[in-house]
N, C-alpha and C positions, 0 to 999 in steps of 0.2 A: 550680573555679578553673583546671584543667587547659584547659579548653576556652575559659575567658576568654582565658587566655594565648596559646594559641595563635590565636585570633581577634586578640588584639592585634597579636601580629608577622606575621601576616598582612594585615592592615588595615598594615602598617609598612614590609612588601614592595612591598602595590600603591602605596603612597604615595611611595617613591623614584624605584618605577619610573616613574610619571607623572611626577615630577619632572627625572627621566632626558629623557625625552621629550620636555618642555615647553624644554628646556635650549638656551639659544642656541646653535648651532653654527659653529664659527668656521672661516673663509674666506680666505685668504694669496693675493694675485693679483698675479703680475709684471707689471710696465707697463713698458713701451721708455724709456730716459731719453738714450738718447745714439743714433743720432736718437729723436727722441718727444720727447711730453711727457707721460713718466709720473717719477716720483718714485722708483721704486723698487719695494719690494715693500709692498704694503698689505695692512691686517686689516682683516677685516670680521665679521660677528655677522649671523646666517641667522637668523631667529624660524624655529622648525621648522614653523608651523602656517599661513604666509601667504610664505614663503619672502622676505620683505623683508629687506635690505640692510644697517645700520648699522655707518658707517664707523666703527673704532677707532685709527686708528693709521697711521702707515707710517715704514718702516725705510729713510732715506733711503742710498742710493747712486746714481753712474752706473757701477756694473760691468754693466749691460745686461742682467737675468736672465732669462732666453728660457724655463726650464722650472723646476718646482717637484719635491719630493719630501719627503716625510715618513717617517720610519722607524716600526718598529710599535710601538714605544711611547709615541712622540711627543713626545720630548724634543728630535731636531734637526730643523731645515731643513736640506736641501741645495737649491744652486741651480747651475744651469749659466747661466756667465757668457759672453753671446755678444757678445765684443768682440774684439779685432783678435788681441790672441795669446791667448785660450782659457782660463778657467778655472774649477775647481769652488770653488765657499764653502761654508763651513758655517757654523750658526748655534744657535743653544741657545733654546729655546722656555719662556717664563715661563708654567708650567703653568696659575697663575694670572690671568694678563693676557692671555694670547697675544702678547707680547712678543717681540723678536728680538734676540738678542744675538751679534754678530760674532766669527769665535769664529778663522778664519784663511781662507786659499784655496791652493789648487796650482796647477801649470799640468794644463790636460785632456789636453795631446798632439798638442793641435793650436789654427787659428785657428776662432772660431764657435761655441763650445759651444753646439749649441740645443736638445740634449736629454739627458735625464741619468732614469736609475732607480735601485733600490736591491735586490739581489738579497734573493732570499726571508731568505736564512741574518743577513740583516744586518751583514754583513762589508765589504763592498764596494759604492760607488757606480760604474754605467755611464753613460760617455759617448759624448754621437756630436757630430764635431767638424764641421759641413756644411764650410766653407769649408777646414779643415784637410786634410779625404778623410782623418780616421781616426777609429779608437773606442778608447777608454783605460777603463781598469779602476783604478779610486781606492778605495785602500783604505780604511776607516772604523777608527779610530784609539778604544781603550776609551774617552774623554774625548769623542768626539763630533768631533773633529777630523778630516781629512783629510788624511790622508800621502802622495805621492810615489808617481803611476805604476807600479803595479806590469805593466804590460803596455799598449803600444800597437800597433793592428795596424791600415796603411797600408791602403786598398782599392787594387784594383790590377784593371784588364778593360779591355776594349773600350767607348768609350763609344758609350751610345744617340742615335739621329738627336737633331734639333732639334725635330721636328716630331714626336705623338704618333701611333701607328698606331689610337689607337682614340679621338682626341679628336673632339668634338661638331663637324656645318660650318661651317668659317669661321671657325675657333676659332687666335687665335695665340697661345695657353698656350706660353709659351717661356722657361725659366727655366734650370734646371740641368746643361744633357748639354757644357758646356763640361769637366768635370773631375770624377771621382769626389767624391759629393759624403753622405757619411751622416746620415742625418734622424730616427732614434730607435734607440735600443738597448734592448732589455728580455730580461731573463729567463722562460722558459716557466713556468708554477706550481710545475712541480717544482726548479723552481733547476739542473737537469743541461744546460742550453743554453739559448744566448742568441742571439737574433734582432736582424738589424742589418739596417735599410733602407738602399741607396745610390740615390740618386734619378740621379743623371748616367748609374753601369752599369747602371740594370733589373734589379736583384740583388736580394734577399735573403739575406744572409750568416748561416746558422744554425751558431755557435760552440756547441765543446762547451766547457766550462764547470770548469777544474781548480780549486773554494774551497780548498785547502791553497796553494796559489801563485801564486792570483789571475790563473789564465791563460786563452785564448781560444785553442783548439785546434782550427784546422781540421775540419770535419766535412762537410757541404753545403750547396746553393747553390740557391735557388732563382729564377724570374726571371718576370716580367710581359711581358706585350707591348713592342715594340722601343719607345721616348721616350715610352714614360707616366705612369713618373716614381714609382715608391712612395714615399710621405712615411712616413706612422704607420698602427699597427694595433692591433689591440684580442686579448683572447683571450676564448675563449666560458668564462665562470664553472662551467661542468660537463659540459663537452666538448669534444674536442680540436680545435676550431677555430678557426680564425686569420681574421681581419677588414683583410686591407689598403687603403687608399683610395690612388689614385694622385694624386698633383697636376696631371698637364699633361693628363690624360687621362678625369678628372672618373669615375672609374668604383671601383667595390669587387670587389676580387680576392676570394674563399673561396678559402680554402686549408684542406687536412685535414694535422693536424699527427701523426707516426707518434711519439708518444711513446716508442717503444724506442731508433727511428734518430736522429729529429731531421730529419725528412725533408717537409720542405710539400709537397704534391699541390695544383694548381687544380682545383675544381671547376666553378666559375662566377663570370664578370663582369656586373655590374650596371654599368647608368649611375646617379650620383648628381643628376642633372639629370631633370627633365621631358622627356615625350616631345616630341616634335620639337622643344626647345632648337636655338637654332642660336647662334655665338659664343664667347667665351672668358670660362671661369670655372676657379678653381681651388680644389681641394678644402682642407682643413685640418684638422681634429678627426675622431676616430671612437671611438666608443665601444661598450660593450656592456652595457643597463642591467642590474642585478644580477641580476633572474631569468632573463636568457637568454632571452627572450623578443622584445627591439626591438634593432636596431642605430641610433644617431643617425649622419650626417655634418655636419659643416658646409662651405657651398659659397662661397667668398667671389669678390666682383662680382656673381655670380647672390644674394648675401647671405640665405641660406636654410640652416634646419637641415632636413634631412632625416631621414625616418626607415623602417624596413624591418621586417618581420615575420620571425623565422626560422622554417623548417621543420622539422620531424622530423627531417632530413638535414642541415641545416645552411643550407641553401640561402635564398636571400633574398628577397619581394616587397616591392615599392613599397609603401608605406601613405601616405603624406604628405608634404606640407613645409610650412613656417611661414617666413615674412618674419623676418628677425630685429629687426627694426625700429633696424637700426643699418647701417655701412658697411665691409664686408672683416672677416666676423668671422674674429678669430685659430684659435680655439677655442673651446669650451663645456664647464662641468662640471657632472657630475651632482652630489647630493648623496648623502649616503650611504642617504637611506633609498629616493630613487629616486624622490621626488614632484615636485622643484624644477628644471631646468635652468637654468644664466646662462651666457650668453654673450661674448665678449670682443669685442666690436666695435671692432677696432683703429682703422679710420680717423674714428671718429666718438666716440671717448674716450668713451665709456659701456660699461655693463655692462647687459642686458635679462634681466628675470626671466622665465620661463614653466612655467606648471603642467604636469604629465604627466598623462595619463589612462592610469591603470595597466590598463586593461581593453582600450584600442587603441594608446596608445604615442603617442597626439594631444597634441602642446603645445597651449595657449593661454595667449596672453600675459599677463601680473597688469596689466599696466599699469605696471610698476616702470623705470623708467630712473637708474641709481645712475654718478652722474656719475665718471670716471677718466681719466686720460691714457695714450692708447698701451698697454688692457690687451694681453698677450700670452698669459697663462695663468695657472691658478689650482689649487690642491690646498684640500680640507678638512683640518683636522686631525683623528687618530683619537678 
């Protein structure tokens, strides 16, 4: 009897777990509504086995939500609202529907909120304000709510030329060196310092990190080639490396992060373009798939995701690109198990599914085009 029993709850374990696994996996993706024509923020439901699509829902607004985040229990959305004066929402997550329910907003501290995280500790949402030139620290309220600027800090420098010192020939990528302009903020894994890109200085801003008083305390400064613009970056899942992709200048910075100081080192620039590419493209997305293994970028006009192999050291090779089979993708997300990638093809209002090949890091597309207006970005839920 002893050994039925246990064969039973064991036959009871594998059977959840497969059911775990077979489990629709749901998909929150911001679309532009004011310009654009997206509605809002949208649900979707991922089948884990063929990574297709089905639309659920959408949480209609035009507060403009430019970047997504989920805390790690998975009961709020936060969204950075990028509209004329700036700010963060928050939302309550129907465990059961996937659901979104409006729950208040702040201001972020600035105009443009276009990207926002959520510090390890769960305490605090980070924002980066592009058109404001600041980053605000939003605290997280027990209730889910969002309270009231506990800290904003101005960027302040020399700005970079117009033109990119390391952009491709011919290339007139010219966007942001009119005025300090910040394009993501995140926290390192350890929650002790947070990383602010300004795309107009050629900075990265590495803030040390006070969670008792919600503050952003000077610490060091790192910087790219003179107008090439850092947008976003990625961290390596089990090594202290940092992945930045420039915008005006189509290329990926390595940086080694000194987890004591807070301190980036460059190692090496990659072009995120083909060799002899000539013209202008701008980068978007970067990513670092879960085993540390591939970097993705996404390259929008050249409309390609790219992808890199890491080395031992950190270091990058070319391995491929894929068409995204849409126009100026925003960005692209992985899925959490690391098999799916979908893409945000902003100017062509769809979203494109493609497989991964976990053994090269090779997309191929499923053939899925899931119809949306103006996506901009998208988060899984945990």
């Amino acid at each position: 009897m002893t050994c039925r029993r246990a064969f039973l709850k064991a036959l009871a374990i594998m059977s959840a777990s497969a059911n775990a696994q077979n489990r629709p996996l749901r998909l929150y993706i911001a679309a532009y509504a004011a310009p654009g024509n997206g509605q809002g923020i949208h649900l979707f439901e991922m089948n884990p086995a063929t990574g297709a699509l089905t639309a659920r829902g959408v949480t209609k607004s035009d507060r403009n939500a430019g970047c997504l985040a989920i805390n790690a229990s998975g009961t709020h959305l936060y969204a950075a609202d990028e509209n004329e004066s700036g700010s963060v929402s928050a939302y309550a997550i129907d465990r059961s529907t996937g659901g979104l329910t409006f729950l208040n907003n702040v201001a972020s501290g600035g105009k443009g909120a276009t990207h926002l995280s959520i510090h390890p500790g769960g305490k605090y949402v980070f924002v980066a304000n592009y058109f404001g030139g600041s980053c605000g620290v939003i605290p997280i309220l027990p209730d889910g709510r969002v309270g009231p600027a506990t800290d904003v800090k101005h960027h302040t420098g020399q700005l970079g030329p117009v033109h990119a010192s390391s952009a491709p020939p011919g290339s007139f990528a010219i966007s942001g060196h009119d005025a300090p302009h910040p394009h993501m903020i995140h926290a390192d894994p350890s929650g002790r310092f947070v990383l602010a890109t300004d795309l107009g200085l050629d900075k990265i801003f590495v803030w040390r990190f006070d969670p008792v008083n919600g503050k952003l305390l000077p610490n060091t400064v790192a910087t790219v080639p003179p107008g090439d613009g850092p947008r976003h970056f990625a961290f390596h899942p089990k090594r202290q490396w940092v992945y930045c992709v420039t915008e005006e200048a189509s290329t990926i910075v390595v940086f080694e992060l000194d987890a004591e100081a807070g301190r980036l080192t460059a190692k090496q620039t990659v072009s995120t373009l083909p060799r002899g590419f000539a013209g202008t493209s701008f980068t978007s997305g970067i990513e670092v798939s879960a085993d540390g293994r591939f970097v993705y970028v996404a390259n929008r006009l050249h409309d390609t995701v790219a992808w890199f192999s890491i080395g031992g050291d950190g270091r990058l090779t070319h391995a491929g690109e894929e068409w995204t089979r849409g126009s100026y993708p925003r960005t692209f997300i992985l899925d959490p198990s690391g098999k799916f990638l979908h893409v945000c093809n902003q100017r062509s209002d769809a979203l494109t599914t493609f497989r991964v090949d976990p053994q090269t890091g090779a997309l191929t597309f499923t053939g899925q085009y899931t119809a949306i207006g103006s996506p901009s970005t998208g988060v899984f839920a945990g």
